[in-house]
C-alpha positions as CSV (number, residue, x, y, z in Angstrom):
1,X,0.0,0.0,0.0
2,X,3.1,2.4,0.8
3,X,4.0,2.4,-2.5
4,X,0.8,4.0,-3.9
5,X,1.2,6.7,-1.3
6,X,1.6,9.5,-4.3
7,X,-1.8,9.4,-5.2
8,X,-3.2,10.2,-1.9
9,X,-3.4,13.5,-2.7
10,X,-5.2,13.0,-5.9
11,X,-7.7,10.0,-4.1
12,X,-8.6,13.2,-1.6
13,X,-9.1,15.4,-4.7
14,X,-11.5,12.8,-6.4
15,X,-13.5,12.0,-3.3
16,X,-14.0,15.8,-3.2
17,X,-15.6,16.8,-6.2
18,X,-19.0,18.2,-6.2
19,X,-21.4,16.1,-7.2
20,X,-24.1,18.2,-8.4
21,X,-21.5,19.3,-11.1
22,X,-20.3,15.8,-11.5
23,X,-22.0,14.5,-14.5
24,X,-21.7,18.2,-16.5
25,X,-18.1,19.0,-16.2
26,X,-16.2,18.4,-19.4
27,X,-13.5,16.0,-19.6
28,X,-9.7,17.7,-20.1
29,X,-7.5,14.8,-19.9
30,X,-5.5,12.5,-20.3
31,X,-2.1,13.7,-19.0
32,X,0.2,13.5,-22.1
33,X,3.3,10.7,-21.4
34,X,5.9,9.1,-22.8
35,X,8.8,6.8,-22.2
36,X,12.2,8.6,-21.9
37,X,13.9,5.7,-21.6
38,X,16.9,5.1,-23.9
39,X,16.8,1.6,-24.3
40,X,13.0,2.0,-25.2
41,X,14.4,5.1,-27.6
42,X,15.1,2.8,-30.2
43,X,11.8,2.2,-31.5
44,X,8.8,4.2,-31.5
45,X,7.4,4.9,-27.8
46,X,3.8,6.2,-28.2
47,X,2.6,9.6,-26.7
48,X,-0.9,9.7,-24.9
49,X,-3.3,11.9,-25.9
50,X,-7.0,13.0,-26.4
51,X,-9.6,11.1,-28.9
52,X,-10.7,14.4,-30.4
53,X,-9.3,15.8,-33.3
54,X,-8.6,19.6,-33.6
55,X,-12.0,21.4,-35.2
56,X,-11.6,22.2,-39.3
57,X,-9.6,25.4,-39.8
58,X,-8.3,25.4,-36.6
59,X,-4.3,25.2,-35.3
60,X,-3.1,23.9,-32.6
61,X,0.3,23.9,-30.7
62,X,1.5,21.9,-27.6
63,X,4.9,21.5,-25.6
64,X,5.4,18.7,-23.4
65,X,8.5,18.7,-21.1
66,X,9.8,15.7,-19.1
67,X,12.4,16.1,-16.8
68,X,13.6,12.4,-16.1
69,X,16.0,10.8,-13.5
70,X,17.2,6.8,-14.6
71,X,19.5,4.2,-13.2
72,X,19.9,0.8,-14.1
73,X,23.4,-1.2,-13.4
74,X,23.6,-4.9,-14.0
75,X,26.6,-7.3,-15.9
76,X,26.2,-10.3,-16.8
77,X,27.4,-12.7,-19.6
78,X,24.9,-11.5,-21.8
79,X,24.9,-8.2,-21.6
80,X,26.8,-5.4,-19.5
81,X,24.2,-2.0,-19.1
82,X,25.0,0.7,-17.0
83,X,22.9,4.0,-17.2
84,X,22.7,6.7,-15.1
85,X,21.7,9.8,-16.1
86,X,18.8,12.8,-16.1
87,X,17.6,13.4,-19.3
88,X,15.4,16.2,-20.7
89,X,12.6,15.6,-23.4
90,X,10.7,18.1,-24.8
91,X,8.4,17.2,-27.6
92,X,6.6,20.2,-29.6
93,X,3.8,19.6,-31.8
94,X,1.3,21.4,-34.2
95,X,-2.0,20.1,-35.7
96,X,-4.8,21.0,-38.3
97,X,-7.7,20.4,-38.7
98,X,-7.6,19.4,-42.5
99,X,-11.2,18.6,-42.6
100,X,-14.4,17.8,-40.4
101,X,-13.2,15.6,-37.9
102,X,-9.4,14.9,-39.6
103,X,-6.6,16.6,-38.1
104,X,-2.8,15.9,-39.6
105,X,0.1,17.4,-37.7
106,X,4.3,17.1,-37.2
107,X,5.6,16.8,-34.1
108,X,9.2,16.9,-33.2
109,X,11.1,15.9,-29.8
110,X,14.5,17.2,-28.6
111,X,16.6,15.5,-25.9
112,X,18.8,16.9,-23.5
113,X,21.3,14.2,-21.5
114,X,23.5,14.8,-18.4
115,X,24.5,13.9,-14.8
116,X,22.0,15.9,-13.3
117,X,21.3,16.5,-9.7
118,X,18.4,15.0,-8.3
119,X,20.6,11.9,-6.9
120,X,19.8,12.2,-3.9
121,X,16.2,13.1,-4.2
122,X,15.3,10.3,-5.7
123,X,17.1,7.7,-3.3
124,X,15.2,9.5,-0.3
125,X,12.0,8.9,-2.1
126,X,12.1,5.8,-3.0
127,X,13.3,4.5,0.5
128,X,10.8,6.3,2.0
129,X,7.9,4.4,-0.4
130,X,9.9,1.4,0.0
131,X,10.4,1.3,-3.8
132,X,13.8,0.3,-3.4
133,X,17.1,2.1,-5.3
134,X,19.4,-1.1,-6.7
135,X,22.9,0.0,-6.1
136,X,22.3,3.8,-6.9
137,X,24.0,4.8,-3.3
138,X,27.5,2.9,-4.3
139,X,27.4,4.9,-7.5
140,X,28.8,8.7,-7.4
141,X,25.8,11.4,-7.2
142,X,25.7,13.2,-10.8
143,X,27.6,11.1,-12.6
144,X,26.7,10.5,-16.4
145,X,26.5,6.9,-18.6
146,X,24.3,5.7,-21.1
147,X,26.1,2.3,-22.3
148,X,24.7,-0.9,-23.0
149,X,27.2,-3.6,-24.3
150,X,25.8,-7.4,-25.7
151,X,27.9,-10.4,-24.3
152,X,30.3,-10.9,-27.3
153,X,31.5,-7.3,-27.2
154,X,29.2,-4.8,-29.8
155,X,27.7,-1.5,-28.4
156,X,24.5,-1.6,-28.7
157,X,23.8,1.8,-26.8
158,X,26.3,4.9,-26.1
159,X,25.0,8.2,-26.0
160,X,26.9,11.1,-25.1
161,X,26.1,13.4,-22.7
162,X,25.0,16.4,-25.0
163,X,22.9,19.9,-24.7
164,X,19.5,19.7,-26.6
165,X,18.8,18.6,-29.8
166,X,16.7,16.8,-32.0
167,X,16.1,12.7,-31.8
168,X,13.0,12.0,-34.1
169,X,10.4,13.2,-36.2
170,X,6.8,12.2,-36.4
171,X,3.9,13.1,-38.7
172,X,0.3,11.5,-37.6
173,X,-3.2,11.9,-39.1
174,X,-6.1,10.9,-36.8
175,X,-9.7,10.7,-37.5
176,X,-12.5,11.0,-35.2
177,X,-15.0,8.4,-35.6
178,X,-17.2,9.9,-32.7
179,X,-17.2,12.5,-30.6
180,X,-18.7,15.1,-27.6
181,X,-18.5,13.5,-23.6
182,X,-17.9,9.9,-25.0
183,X,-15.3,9.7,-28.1
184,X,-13.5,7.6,-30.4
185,X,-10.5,8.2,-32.6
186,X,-7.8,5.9,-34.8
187,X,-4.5,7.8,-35.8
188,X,-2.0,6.8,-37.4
189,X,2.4,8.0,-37.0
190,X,5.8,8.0,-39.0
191,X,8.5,8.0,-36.8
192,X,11.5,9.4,-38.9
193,X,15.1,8.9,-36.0
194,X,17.0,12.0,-36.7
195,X,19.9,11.0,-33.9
196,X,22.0,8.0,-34.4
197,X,22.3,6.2,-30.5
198,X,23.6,2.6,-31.6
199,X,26.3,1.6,-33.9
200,X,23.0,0.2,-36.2
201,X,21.3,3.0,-38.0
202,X,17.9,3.5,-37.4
203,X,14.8,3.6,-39.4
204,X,11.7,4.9,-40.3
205,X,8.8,2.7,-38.0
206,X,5.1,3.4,-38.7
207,X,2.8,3.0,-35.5
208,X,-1.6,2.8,-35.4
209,X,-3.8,3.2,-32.5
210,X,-7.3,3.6,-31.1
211,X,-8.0,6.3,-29.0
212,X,-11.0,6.3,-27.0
213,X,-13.1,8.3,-23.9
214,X,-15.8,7.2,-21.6
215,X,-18.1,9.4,-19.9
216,X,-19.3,7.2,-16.6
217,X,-21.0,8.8,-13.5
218,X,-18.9,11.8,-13.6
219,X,-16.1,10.1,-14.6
220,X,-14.1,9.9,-17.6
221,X,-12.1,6.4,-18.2
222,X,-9.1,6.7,-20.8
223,X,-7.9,4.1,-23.1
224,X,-5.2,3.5,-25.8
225,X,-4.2,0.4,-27.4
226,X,-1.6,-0.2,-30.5
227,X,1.3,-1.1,-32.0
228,X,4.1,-0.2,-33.8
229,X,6.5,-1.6,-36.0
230,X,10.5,-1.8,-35.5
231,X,12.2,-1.6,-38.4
232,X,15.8,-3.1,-37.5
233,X,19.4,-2.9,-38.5
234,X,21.3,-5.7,-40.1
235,X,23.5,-6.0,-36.9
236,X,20.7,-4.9,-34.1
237,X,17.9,-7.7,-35.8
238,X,18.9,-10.8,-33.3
239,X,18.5,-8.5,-29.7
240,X,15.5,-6.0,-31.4
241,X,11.8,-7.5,-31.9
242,X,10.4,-6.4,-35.0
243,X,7.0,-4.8,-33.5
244,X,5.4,-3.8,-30.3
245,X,2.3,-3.2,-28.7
246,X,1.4,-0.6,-26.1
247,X,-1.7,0.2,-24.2
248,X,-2.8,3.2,-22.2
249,X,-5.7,3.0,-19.0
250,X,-6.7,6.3,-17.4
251,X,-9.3,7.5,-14.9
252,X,-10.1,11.6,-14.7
253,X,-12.6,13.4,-12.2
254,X,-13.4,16.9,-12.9
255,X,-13.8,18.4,-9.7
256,X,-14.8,21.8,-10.8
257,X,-15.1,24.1,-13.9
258,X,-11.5,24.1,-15.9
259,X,-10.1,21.5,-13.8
260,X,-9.2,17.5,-13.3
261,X,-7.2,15.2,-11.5
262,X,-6.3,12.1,-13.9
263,X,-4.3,9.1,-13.2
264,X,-2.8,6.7,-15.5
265,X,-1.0,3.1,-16.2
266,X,0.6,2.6,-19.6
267,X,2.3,-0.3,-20.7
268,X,4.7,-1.4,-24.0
269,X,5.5,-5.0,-24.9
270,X,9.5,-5.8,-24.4
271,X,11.4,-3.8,-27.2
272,X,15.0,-5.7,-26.7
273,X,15.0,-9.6,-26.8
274,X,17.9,-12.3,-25.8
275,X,19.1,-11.0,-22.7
276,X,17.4,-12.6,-20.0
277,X,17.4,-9.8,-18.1
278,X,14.5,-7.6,-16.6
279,X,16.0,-4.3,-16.6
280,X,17.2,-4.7,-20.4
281,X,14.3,-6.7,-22.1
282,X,11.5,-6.4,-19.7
283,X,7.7,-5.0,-20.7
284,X,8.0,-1.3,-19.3
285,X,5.3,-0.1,-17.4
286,X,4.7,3.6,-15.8
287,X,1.9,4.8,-13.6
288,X,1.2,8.5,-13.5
289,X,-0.8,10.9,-11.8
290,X,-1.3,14.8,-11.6
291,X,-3.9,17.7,-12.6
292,X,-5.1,19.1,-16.1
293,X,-6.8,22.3,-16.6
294,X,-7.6,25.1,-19.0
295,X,-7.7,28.7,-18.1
296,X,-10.4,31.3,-19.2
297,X,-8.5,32.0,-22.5
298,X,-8.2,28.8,-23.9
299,X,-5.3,27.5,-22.6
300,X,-4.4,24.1,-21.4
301,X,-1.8,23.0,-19.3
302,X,-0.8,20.1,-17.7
303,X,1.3,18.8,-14.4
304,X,2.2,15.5,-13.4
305,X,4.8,12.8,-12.1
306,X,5.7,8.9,-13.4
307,X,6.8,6.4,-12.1
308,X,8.2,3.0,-13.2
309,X,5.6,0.3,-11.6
310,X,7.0,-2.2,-10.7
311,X,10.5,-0.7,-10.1
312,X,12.2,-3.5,-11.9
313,X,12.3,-2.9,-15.7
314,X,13.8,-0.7,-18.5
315,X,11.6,2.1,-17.7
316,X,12.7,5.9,-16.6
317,X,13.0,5.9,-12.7
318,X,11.0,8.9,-12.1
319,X,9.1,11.7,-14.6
320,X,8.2,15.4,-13.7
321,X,6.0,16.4,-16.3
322,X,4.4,19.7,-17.3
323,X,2.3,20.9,-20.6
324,X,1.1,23.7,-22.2
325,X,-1.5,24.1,-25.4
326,X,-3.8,26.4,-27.3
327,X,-6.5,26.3,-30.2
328,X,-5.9,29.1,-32.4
C-alpha cells in the first residue's frame, strides 16, 4: 500500500468533487506521457493523448516537457548496461484540422542528457515508499552513462552526454470516428530517428492506434491500445523484436469548472529480446498521476509525475512532467 502513497493527494481530490457538477463538467484529460527511456528510444514509444481531433480550420500547438532521472546497473554474460543519467525531453507539436473531424500534424522531440542533480532526491524517495534504489547509493551522485554492451563485445547503446537537440520526427493523421462526452479516434504516425544512438542505423517505424473516452457517473475512463512496427538494422535484428504493442488506462474526475485530476497506467510490450534480463528486455510499465486544466483564455496545461511500476524494468525511474496548449 506504501508504494501507492503519491496518489493520496489526488484520491482526496477525487473524493472531493461536487457532485451536483459531476456528470456536467467536461473531460480535459489525459495527462500526455511518454517513455524517456533510452533503451526504449530505439523504437517508437507512443505519446498519450485525447480522442478528439482539432475542429476544421483550426491550429493547434503543444509542448510537453519531461524532466527524467534513470538508473539501471547490472553485468552479466549477456549483456553489460549501466545507465545513469537525467535526461530532458521536450516534444513540440502542431495540428490542423484538414477537414471535419481529420486533423494531420508534425511533431518533433528534442533531448537533452546529463548527470544531473536530483541523486539524492530520488534515493530518499524511493526508501521512504519502499520502492527500493538497486545499487544507486554505491554509485557517485551526478555522474553520467548511457552504455549498453551485448555479451560478445558490440555496443548496442552509447550516448553522449550532450545539450538539446533533435532525436525523431513524427507526422500522424487521426480521425475522429465519434465524438462530444464519449469519443473515439484511430490515428496513425511515421516515426523518422533524426539521432543516431547505436552503432546500427535507425529507421523509419510506422505506428496505429485507437483512441478512446468514456463518460461514466462523472467520470471519464481513458484508453489507448496499439502497435508499432520496429524496423531493424542488419546488426541490431537478433536483440530488437520487429513490433510492439502498447496500451494506455486512465481515470479523470473533474472536480470543478477548468479542472481534473487524472491518473494513468501505460504499458509497451519488451522492445530488446535475448538478454534474460528484466532491466534490459523487460515490458516497461509507468503509472502516472497529476492535474489538467484550461484557463479562461483557452489555454491548457498540464502537471504530473511517473513512475516506473513495478520498479524493476527498462523504464525511466522517475518523470516530472508539465504541458502547455492552445486552439488558435
Amino acid at each position: 500500500m506504501r508504494r501507492l502513497a503519491p496518489l493520496c493527494l489526488l484520491t482526496c481530490l477525487f473524493a472531493g468533487a461536487p457532485g451536483s457538477l459531476r456528470g456536467q463538467l467536461p473531460s480535459l484529460g489525459p495527462l500526455g506521457a511518454e517513455e524517456g527511456s533510452p533503451l526504449q528510444r530505439l523504437g517508437y514509444t507512443p505519446m498519450v493523448e485525447a480522442p478528439e481531433p482539432v475542429a476544421r480550420g483550426r491550429l493547434r500547438t503543444d509542448v510537453w516537457l519531461g524532466y527524467s532521472n534513470i538508473f539501471e546497473q547490472d553485468s552479466s554474460t549477456m549483456a553489460v548496461l549501466y545507465l545513469d543519467t537525467e535526461r530532458l525531453l521536450t516534444a513540440v507539436t502542431v495540428r490542423y484540422g484538414l477537414a471535419d473531424h481529420l486533423e494531420v500534424g508534425l511533431r518533433t522531440t528534442f533531448e537533452t542528457d546529463w548527470g544531473g542533480f536530483l541523486d539524492g532526491f530520488i534515493v530518499g524517495f524511493h526508501d521512504a515508499l519502499h520502492l527500493g534504489t538497486r545499487n544507486e547509493r554505491n554509485f557517485p551522485k551526478g555522474a553520467y552513462s548511457e552504455t549498453l554492451q551485448a555479451g560478445d563485445g558490440r555496443v548496442l547503446l552509447d550516448v553522449p552526454r550532450s545539450s538539446i537537440g533533435p532525436t525523431d520526427l513524427r507526422t500522424f493523421a487521426k480521425w475522429g470516428v465519434a465524438g462530444t462526452r464519449s469519443a473515439f479516434s484511430l490515428r496513425v504516425v511515421t516515426r523518422i530517428p533524426t539521432r543516431t544512438l547505436t552503432v546500427g542505423s535507425e529507421r523509419a517505424d510506422v505506428a496505429g492506434m485507437a483512441i478512446g473516452r468514456i463518460a461514466w457517473r462523472g467520470w471519464y475512463v481513458h484508453g489507448t491500445a496499439g502497435g508499432a512496427t520496429v524496423r531493424r538494422a542488419a546488426d541490431t535484428r537478433d536483440v530488437l523484436r520487429g513490433q510492439t504493442w502498447f496500451g494506455m488506462l486512465g481515470a479523470e474526475r473533474p472536480f470543478r469548472e477548468g479542472l481534473s485530476a487524472v491518473v494513468e497506467l501505460t504499458g509497451q510490450t519488451q522492445l530488446l529480446r535475448s538478454f534474460h534480463d528484466h532491466d534490459i528486455s523487460g515490458a516497461p510499465t509507468n503509472l502516472i498521476a497529476g492535474l489538467v486544466g484550461r484557463t479562461k483564455s483557452g489555454w491548457r496545461w498540464e502537471v504530473g509525475m511517473q513512475e516506473d511500476l513495478p520498479p524493476r524494468g527498462p523504464s525511466i525511474d522517475f518523470t516530472i512532467q508539465l504541458a502547455l496548449s492552445h486552439t488558435w
